[in-house]
C-alpha positions as CSV (number, residue, x, y, z in Angstrom):
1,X,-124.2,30.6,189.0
2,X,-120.3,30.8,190.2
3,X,-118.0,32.4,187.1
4,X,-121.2,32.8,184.7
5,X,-120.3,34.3,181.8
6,X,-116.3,34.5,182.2
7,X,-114.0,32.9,180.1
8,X,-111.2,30.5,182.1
9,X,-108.8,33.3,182.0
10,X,-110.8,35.4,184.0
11,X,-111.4,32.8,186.1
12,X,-108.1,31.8,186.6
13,X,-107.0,35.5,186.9
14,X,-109.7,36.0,190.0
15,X,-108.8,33.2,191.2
16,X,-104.9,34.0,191.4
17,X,-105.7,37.5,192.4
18,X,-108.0,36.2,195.2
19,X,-105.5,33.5,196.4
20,X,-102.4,35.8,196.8
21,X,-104.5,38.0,199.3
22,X,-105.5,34.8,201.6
23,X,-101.9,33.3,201.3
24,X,-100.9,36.8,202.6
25,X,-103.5,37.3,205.2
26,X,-103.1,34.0,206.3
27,X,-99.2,35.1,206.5
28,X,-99.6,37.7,208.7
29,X,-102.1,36.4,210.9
30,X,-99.5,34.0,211.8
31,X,-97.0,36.6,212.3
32,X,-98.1,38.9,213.2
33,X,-95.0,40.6,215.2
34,X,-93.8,41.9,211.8
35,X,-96.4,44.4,211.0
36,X,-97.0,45.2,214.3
37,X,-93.8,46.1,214.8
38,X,-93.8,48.3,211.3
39,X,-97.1,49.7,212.4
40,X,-95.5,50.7,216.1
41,X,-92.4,52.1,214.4
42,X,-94.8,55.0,211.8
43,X,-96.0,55.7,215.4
44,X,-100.3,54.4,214.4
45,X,-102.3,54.2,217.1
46,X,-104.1,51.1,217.4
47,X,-102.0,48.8,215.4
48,X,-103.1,45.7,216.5
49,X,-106.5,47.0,215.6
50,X,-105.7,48.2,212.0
51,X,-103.6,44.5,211.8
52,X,-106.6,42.6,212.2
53,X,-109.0,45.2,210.1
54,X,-106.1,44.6,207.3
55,X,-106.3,40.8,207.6
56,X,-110.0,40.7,207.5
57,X,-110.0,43.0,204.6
58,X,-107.1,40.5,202.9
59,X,-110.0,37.6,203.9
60,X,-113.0,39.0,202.6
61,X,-112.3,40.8,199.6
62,X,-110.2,37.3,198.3
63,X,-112.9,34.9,199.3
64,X,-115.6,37.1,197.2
65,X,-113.1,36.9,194.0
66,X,-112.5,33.2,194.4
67,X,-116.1,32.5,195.1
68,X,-117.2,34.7,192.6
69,X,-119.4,36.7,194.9
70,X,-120.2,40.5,195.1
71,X,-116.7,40.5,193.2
72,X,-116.6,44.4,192.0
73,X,-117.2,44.4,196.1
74,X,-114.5,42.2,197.0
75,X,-112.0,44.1,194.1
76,X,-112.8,47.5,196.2
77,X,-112.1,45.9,199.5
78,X,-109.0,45.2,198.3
79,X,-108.1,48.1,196.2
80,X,-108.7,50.1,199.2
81,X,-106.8,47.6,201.4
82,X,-103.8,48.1,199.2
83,X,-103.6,51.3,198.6
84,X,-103.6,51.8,202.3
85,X,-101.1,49.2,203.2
86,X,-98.8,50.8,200.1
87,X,-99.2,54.6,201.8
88,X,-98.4,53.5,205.6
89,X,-95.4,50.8,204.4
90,X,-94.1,51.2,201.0
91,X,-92.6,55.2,201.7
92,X,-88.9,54.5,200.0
93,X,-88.7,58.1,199.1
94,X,-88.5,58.4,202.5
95,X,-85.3,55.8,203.5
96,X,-81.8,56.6,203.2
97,X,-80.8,52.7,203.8
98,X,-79.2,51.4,200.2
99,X,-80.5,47.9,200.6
100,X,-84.4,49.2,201.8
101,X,-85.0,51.7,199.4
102,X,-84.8,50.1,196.3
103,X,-86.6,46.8,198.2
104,X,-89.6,49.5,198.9
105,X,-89.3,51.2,195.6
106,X,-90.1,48.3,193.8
107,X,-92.7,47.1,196.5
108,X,-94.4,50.3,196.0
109,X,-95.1,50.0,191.6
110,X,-95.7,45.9,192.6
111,X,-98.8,47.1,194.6
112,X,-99.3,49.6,192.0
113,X,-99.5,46.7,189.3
114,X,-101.7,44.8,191.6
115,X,-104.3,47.9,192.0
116,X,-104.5,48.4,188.0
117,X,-105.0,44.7,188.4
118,X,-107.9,44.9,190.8
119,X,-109.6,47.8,189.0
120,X,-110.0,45.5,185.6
121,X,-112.5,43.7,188.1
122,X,-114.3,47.0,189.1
């Protein structure tokens, strides 16, 4: 039965956690020039490849929190998903711009948060 045994906090937790990674699939499916381009410019091969393996991940790992589904399964996906996506775009020990480093810095420990987040549902 969907959400046995979880009190509404949980619920509305997964279902939170779940959402922001549709909204941001959803995001950059429709634009998807942005992380290509980011992708392209760390020199990945394949970057529309890994673009649409990233949105799919975002996709399936969200819809098993908010359906309540295989959800240590869907909180891997994702943990995985973001870690990755933190380690190819979130390098701001590596920038020398004022106004992107501290933007990535932060970025970085936000994605951070969100993988502590993700393994309370492991």
């Amino acid at each position: 039965m969907l959400y046995e045994d979880k009190v509404i906090l949980e619920i509305i937790g997964q279902i939170l956690m779940g959402g922001f990674f549709i909204v941001q699939g959803v995001k950059n499916a429709m634009k998807p020039a942005m992380v290509l381009g980011r992708l392209r410019d760390y020199k990945f091969p394949y970057p529309m490849l890994i673009m649409w393996i990233g949105i799919a991940m975002m996709f399936t790992g969200g819809g098993l929190l908010i359906f309540d589904f295989h959800t240590q399964a869907g909180a891997l996906i994702l943990l995985v998903f973001t870690s990755l996506a933190t380690a190819i775009f979130q390098r701001w020990w590596t920038l020398d711009d004022p106004v992107r480093r501290p933007y990535n810095y932060l970025m970085f420990f936000y994605n951070v948060f969100i993988m502590g987040a993700l393994l309370l549902l492991i």
